[in-house]
Structure formats: structure tokens, C-alpha cells
Steps between C-alpha positions, in 0.01 A plus 500: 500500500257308730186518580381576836166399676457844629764832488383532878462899663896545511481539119541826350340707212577418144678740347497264187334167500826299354691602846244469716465143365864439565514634833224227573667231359797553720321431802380133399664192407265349170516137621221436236674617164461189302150537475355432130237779515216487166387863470245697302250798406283694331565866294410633897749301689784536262672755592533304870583195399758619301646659800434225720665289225801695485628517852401110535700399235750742629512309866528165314187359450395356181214653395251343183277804376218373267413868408365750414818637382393857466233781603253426248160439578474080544305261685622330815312131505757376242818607682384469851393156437826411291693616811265313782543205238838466519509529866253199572705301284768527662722689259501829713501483883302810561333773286441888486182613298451863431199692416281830499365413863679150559152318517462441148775246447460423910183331327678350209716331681262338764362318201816302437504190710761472733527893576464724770482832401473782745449889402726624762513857637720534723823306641298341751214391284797339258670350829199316622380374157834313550512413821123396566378427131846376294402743222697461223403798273458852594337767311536863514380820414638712205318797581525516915809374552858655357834234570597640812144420624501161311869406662420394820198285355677302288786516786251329759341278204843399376657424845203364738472127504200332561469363840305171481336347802101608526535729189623158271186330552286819429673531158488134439117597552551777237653271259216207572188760377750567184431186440209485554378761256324695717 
């Protein structure tokens, strides 16, 4: 199965998430499947990015989750900053936080030089965090968003390439006040 940017109005009501997936997938063509993706949550997210997790790994991707491993009541700095680590290093091309409202580990992440984390709502919000900011974490919400809302997120997010030209020297600027320590 695939991930699409958006299911688009011809889609039709689940009648169980699995299928409705499926009947998605059919409709796009995954050019991105090789993507290393670093994932990661908190006792709130879990139950997400466990989902998310599955049908990833199920499409192909490779998919390194740092934890939490269950639905007991953790912290999320340590594994949403293990995940955003391993994606400015390089090891991981992209990465999928999960929290309570998303912001949390959104904030995390922004610490970790190199990253560009976005706390994206809505396939359109995860599309231009691509295309106009070359984010390269998203974050979710555990408790607004179920995996057929999450799908076309981290569709768009996993799919949208960054476009360069003006919007490459504004995140050069990004990267420059990094380094600055401001």
C-alpha cells in the first residue's frame, strides 16, 4: 500500500480503515518508497505511530522507531530528540514525531540543529512545509487525529519535494540563525 497526498472527494466512506487504506493506495504510484523514515512518541501518540508504522513498513519503507514501545505513561524529549537526531545526521531521510497535541515534540525537535520540524494539520500544511520550507520532520497529534486523518499528511509530507529557488535561500537563512544561537 501507498501513501497518497490526499484521498481527493471521489473517495468513499470507510467501512473499515484497512480497505479504505488499500483502495487509496491503488490510485498512486509510491515513487518515494525508499525513504529511511526515524519515527517516535510519547504514551499519547502511541497508539498512531504504531499505526502509521505499520502500513509504512507495509508499503516498503524502512522505518527506525526509537520508542516508546507501549501505552505507558513516558516522556517525549528523549525519543523525539533520538528520532530528529538521527535524521540531521543523516542516518534517516525524514522523520514522524507523535504526541498528545503534536507541539510537544514539534518543539523538541526544533532544538536539534539541522531540523525542520513542522506540526502539521492538514495535507496542505504537510505539503507546503515541503515544498516552501524542506521540512524534514513532521509531528502529529495522538489525540485529534486517527490514521485515516494522519494518511494524507504523511502522504503529502512523504511525497512533496522541496522546490528550491527563493525558498533555498530563506532556509539557508534558517540554518545561518541556527548557527548563530539565536
Amino acid at each position: 500500500m501507498t501513501w497518497l497526498p490526499y484521498w481527493g472527494p471521489e473517495r468513499q466512506p470507510a467501512t473499515g480503515l484497512e480497505p479504505s487504506l488499500r483502495k487509496a493506495a491503488s490510485r498512486c504510484s509510491g515513487n518515494l518508497a525508499r525513504v529511511k523514515i526515524a519515527m517516535a512518541s510519547d504514551h499519547a501518540g502511541f497508539e498512531l505511530k504504531e499505526a502509521v508504522r505499520q502500513f509504512l513498513e507495509g508499503d516498503g519503507y524502512e522505518v527506525v522507531d526509537v520508542g516508546t514501545h507501549s501505552s505507558e505513561s513516558t516522556d517525549y524529549p528523549s525519543f523525539a530528540a533520538k528520532a530528529s537526531e538521527l535524521v540531521a545526521a543523516g542516518d534517516c531521510d525524514r522523520g514522524i514525531l507523535v504526541c498528545g497535541s503534536g507541539n510537544g515534540v514539534a518543539i523538541v525537535a526544533n532544538k536539534v540543529a539541522g531540523i525542520r520540524a513542522v506540526n502539521a494539520h492538514d495535507r496542505d500544511e504537510a505539503e507546503m512545509c515541503r515544498r516552501h520550507n524542506d521540512a524534514n520532520v513532521v509531528t502529529l497529534s495522538g489525540q485529534r487525529l486517527d490514521v485515516e486523518q494522519a494518511a494524507p499528511i504523511v502522504g503529502a509530507f512523504l511525497e512533496t519535494e522541496f522546490e528550491g529557488g527563493r525558498h533555498e535561500r530563506r532556509v539557508k537563512a534558517i540554518s545561518e540563525v541556527e548557527q548563530q544561537g539565536l
